[in-house]
C-alpha positions in Angstrom: 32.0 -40.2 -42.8 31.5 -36.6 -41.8 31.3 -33.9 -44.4 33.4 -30.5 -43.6 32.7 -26.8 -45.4 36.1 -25.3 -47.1 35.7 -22.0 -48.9 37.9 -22.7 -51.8 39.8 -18.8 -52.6 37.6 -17.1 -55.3 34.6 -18.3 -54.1 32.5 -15.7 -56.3 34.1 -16.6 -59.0 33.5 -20.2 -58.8 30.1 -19.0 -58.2 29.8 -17.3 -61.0 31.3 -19.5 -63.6 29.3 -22.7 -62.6 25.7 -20.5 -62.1 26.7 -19.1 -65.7 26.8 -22.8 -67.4 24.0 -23.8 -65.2 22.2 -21.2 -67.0 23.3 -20.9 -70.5 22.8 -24.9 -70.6 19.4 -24.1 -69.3 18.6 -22.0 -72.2 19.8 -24.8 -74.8 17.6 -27.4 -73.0 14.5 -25.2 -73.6 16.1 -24.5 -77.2 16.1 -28.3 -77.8 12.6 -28.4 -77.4 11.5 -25.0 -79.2 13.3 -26.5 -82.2 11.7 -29.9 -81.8 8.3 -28.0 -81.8 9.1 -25.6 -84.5 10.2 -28.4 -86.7 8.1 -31.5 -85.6 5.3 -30.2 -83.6 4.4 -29.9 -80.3 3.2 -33.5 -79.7 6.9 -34.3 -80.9 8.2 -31.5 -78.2 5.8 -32.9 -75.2 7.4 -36.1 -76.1 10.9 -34.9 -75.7 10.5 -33.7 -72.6 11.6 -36.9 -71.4 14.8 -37.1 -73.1 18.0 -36.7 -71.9 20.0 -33.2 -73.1 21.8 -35.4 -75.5 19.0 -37.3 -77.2 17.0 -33.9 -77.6 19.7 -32.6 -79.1 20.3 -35.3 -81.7 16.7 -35.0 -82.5 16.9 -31.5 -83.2 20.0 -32.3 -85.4 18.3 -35.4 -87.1 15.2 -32.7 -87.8 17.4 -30.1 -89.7 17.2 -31.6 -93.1 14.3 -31.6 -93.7 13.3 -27.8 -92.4 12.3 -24.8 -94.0 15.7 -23.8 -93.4 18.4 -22.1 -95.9 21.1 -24.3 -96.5 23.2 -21.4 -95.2 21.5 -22.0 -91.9 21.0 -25.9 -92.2 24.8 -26.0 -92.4 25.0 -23.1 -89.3 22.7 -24.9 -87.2 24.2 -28.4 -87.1 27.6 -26.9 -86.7 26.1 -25.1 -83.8 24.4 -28.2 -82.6 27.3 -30.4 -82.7 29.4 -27.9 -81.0 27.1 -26.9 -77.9 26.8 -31.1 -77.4 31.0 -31.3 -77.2 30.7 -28.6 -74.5 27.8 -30.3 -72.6 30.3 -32.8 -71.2 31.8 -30.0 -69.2 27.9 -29.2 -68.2 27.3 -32.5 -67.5 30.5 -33.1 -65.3 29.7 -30.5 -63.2 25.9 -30.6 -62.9 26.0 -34.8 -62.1 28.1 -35.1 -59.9 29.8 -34.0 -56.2 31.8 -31.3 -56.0 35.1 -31.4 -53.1 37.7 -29.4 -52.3 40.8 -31.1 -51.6 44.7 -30.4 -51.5 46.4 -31.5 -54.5 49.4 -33.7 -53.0 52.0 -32.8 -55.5 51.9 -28.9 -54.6 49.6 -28.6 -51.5 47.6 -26.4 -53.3 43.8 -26.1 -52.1 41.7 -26.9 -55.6 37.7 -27.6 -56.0 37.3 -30.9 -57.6 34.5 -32.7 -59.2 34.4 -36.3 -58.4 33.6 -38.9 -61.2 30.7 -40.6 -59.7 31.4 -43.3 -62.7 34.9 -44.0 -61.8 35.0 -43.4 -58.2 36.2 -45.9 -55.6 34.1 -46.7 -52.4 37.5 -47.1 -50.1 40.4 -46.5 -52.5 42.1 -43.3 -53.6 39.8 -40.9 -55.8 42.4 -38.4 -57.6 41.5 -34.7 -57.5 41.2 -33.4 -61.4 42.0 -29.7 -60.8 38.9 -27.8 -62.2 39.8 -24.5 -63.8 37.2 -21.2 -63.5 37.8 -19.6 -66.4 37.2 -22.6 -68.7 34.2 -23.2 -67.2 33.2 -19.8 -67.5 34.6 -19.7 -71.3 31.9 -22.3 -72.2 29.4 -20.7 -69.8 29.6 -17.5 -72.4 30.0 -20.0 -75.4 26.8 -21.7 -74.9 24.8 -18.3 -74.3 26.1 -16.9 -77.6 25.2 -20.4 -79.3 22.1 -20.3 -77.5 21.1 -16.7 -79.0 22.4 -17.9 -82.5 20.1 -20.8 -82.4 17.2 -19.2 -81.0 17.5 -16.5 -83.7 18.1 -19.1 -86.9 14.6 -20.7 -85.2 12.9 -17.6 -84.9 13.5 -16.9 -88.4 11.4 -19.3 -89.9 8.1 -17.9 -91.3 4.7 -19.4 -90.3 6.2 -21.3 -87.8 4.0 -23.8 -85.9 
């Protein structure tokens, strides 16, 4: 099977938008583990390391309770948590698997795809789902702002290890 090269229109943006959540989900992956070491220690955060995004995150959630924490925070913090691990899906989609540009058969309009390693067919048809630039880029910004939110509610805590 050969592989061609299409520049999909708004190539920048794309470029943008994805490099943006690539980011921004790169600062909540270190979060993860400054939370885990704040809150558990840093044997706890070595230990992490290994994790998957998901797992890290539920360990940060799970350590929230029982933190120095306001209840003010405790209460900002998981609702925080919980909603940057609905948006990793998008993050995940798009950093796991191939990205294609196809023509969507209905309008012949050229779109940039990402296909579902999980549910694609070796031989058969493999539908395009139309990615859209500006969603991607409106959790891109999302997760940054949750990111500096968490990183200041962590930050806060006196004495911390």
């Amino acid at each position: 099977m050969s592989v061609s090269f299409i520049k999909p229109p708004d190539m920048g943006y794309w470029s943008q938008s994805i490099g943006g959540l690539i980011i921004n989900f790169g600062i909540i992956e270190f979060l993860t583990l400054r939370w885990i070491q704040v809150l558990d220690g840093e044997p706890a955060a070595i230990e992490a390391r290994k994790l998957k995004l998901s797992r890290r995150i539920q360990s940060a959630v799970a350590l929230i309770p029982s933190s120095p924490l306001s209840d003010v925070d405790k209460k900002r913090a998981s609702d925080l948590w919980n909603e940057v691990s609905q948006l990793s899906g998008t993050r995940n989609r798009v950093a796991h698997n191939p990205m294609s540009v196809g023509i969507m058969a209905n309008s012949g309009e050229m779109v940039l795809s990402i296909i579902d390693l999980k549910k694609m067919t070796p031989t058969g048809d493999n539908p395009l789902e139309k990615l859209d630039r500006s969603q991607i880029a409106s959790i891109a910004l999302r997760a940054g702002a949750i990111g500096r939110d968490l990183s200041a509610i962590i930050e806060s805590i006196p004495n911390k290890k």
